[in-house]
ZADOSE-793762 format. One record per residue (C-alpha): x negated, y negated, z negated; residue number from 1; residue in three letters. Coordinates in Angstrom, 2 decimals, decimal comma, always signed. Example, Ala and Ser with C-alpha at 12.3 -4.5 7.8 and 13.67 -1.06 7.14 Angstrom:
<dodrens>
-12,30_+4,50_-7,80_1_ALA
-13,67_+1,06_-7,14_2_SER
</dodrens>
This chain:
<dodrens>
-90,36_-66,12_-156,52_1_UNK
-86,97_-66,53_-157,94_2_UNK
-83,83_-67,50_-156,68_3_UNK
-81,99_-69,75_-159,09_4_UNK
-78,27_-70,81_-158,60_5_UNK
-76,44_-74,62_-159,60_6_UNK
-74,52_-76,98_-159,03_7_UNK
-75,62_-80,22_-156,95_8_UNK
-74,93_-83,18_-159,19_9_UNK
-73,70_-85,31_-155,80_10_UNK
-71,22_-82,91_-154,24_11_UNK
-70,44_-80,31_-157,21_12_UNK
-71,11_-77,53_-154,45_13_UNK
-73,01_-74,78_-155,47_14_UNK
-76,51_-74,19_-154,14_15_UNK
-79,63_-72,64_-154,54_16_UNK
-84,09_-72,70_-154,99_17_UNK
-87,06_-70,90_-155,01_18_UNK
-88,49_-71,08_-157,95_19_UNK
-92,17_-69,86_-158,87_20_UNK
-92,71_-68,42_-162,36_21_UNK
-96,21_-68,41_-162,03_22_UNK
-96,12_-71,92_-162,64_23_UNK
-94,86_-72,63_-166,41_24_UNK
-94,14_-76,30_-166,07_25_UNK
-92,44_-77,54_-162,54_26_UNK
-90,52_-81,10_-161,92_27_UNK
-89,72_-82,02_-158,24_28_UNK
-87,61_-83,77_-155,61_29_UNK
-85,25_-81,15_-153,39_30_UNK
-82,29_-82,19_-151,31_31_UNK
-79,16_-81,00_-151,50_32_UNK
-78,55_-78,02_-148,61_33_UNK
-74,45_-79,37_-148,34_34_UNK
-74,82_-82,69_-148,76_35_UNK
-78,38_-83,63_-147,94_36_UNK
-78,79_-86,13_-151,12_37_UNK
-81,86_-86,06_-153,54_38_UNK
-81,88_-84,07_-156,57_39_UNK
-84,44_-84,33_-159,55_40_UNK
-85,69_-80,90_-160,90_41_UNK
-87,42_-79,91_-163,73_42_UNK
-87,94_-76,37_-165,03_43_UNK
-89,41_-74,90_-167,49_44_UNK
-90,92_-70,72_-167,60_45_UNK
-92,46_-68,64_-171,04_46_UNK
-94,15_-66,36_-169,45_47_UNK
-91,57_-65,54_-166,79_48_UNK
-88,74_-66,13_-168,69_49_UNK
-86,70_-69,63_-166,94_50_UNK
-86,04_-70,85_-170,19_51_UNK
-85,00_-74,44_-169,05_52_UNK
-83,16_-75,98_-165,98_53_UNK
-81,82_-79,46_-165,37_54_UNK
-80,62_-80,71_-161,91_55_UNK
-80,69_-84,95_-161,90_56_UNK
-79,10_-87,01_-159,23_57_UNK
-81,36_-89,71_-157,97_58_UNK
-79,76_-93,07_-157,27_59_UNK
-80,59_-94,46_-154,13_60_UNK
</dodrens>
């Protein structure tokens, strides 16, 4: 596991995940741990390199 910091795209606070590089290919739904609102993931691993990271907002 790997801990992986940015910024919530609701509050601008500065958070963090678990990520598992064992998995190459990851999108998910985690809430924000300030402000409790919805966040789109998607990551991307080469071998267990994080090559890509995007943090969505979800509209409700």
């Amino acid at each position: 596991m790997l801990e992986h910091y940015f910024t919530c795209p609701h509050c601008w606070e500065r958070i963090s995940v678990l990520v598992d590089s064992s998995i190459s290919k990851q999108s998910y739904i985690e809430d924000c741990e300030v402000c409790c609102n919805p966040i789109q993931v998607s990551l991307q691993f080469l071998n267990t390199e994080l090559i890509d990271f995007q943090a969505t907002s979800i509209e409700q």
